[in-house]
Steps between C-alpha positions, in 0.01 A plus 500: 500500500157366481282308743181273437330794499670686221582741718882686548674366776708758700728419810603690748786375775527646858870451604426608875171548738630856553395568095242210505326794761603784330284399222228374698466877698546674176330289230346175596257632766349699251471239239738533282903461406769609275683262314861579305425388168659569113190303367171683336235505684118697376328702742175318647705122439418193723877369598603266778739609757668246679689614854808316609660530814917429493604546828577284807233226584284595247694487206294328205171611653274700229158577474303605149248757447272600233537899394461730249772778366380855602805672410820428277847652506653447189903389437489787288481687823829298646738780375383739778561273757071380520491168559267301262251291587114480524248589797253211582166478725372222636 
């Protein structure tokens, strides 16, 4: 998906504030995330990841960032049990 910047749109959902943290301490605080994806992304591409929350009262609550991919994991890679998806840093 595209925004009005022409840039890839890429969503991420937190089902609980136990993984919404687990991300944050790993990932976040750093500046950065993994996303799941099967899309294609190029090393070094501006992308939009948007953060939902879907748990208890804030359910529907989401908050976009600009990034750019660092690292890809390929589906090709699925097979070995790698999940695919893209790095990003904000």
């Amino acid at each position: 998906m595209r925004n009005s910047d022409s840039k890839e749109m890429l969503r991420i959902k937190f089902k609980s504030p136990e993984r919404l943290r687990a991300e944050f301490e790993k990932n976040i605080s750093n500046g950065g995330i993994f996303v799941p994806s099967e899309s294609d992304f190029a090393i070094r591409q501006r992308v939009v990841v948007e953060i939902g929350l879907d748990y208890d009262d804030a359910a529907g609550m989401s908050i976009s960032l600009d990034g750019e991919v660092v690292h890809r994991i390929p589906p090709e890679m699925a097979p070995s049990g790698v999940v695919p998806g893209v790095a990003i840093q904000f």
